[in-house]
N, C-alpha and C positions, 0 to 999 in steps of 0.2 A: 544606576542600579538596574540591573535585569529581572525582566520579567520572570516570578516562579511557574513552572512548566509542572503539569502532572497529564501522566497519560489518560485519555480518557476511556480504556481498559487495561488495567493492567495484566502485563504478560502476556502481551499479545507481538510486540514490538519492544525494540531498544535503541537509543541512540549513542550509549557507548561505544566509542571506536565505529564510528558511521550507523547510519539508519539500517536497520535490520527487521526483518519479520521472523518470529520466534515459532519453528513449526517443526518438523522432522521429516525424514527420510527414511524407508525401508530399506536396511541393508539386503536383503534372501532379494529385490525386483527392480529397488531403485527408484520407485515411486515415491515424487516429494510429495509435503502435504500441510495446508496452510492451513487452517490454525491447526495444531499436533492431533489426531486421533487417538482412540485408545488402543487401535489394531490397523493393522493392512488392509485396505479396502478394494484393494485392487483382485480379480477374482478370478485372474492366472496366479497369484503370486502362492508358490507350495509353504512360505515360513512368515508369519510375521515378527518383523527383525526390525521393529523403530529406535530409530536413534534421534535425539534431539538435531536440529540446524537451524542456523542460524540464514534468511535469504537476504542479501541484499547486493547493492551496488546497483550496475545497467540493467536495463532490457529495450523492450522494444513496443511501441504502442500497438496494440494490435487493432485496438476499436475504440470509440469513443461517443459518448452522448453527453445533452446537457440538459443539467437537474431544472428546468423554469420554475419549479412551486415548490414549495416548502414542504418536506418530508415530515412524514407525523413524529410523533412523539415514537419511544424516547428518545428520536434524535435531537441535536444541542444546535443550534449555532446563533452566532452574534444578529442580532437585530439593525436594522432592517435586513430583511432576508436579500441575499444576492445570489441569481444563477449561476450555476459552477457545473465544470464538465467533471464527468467520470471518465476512468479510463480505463480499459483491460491492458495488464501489459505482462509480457513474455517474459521474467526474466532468464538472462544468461546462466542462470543455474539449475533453468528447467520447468520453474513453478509459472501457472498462469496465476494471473490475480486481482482481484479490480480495486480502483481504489481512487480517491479524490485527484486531482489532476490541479499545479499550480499552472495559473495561467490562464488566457483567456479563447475561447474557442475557433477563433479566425485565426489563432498560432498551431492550432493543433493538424498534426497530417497522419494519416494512416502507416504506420513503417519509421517513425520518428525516433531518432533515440532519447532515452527517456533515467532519469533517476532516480531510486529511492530515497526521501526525502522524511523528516519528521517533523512538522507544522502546526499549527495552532490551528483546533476548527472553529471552534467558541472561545469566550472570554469571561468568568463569573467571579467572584468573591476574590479579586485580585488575585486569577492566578489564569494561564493560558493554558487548557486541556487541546491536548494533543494527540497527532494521530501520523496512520503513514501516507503518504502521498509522494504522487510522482511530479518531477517535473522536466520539461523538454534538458536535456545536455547542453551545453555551449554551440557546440556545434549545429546541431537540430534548431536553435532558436536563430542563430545567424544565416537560419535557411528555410527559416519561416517565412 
């Protein structure tokens, strides 16, 4: 029996048809924009033209840190607390964006290729809340 998966915000992310960040894009400048605003913020841009998009697949790690102590409330995660890296990463689509990192920080390199992934942060009332996270590509971990 598999685990029930609910996201731990909804409409932020999807994992239908791959891991996805659900944000939009200015059609008038072409500025992506994570989670969707209600306008264009960019402040050459003459028309704000947002269209819904969906980001996912590769990118590229740009930067990376690791969490040692337990983040306050309301953030969630499973007991006992374990340090976990964050990552910034590039994606291929144009958007930066930070976001949990699977894996463990002696694997991680600057320039790594990287994937969008949707993973369990916590675990409560028999059900696994979920979120987006990256993690190294096949290739990047065989070259870790």
């Amino acid at each position: 029996m598999s685990e029930l998966r609910e996201p731990c915000v909804p409409g932020l992310f999807t994992e239908e048809g791959g891991a996805s960040l659900l944000g939009a894009r200015c059609r008038s400048c072409g500025t992506p924009y994570f989670p969707a605003p209600s306008h264009c913020r960019n402040p050459s841009c003459a028309e704000s033209a947002l269209e819904p998009q969906a980001f996912g697949g590769g990118g590229t790690l740009w930067s990376y840190s690791v969490a040692n102590f337990a983040p306050p409330a309301p953030h969630r995660f499973d007991e006992p607390f374990r340090p976990y890296v964050i990552g910034v990463v590039d994606l291929d689509q144009g958007l930066r964006v930070v976001g949990q990192m699977v894996g463990e920080a002696a694997d991680m390199r600057v320039g790594a290729r990287v994937d969008l992934v949707v993973a369990p942060i916590y675990h409560e009332d028999g059900k696994a809340f979920t979120s987006w996270k990256f993690e190294l590509s096949r290739g990047s971990r065989e070259h870790a």
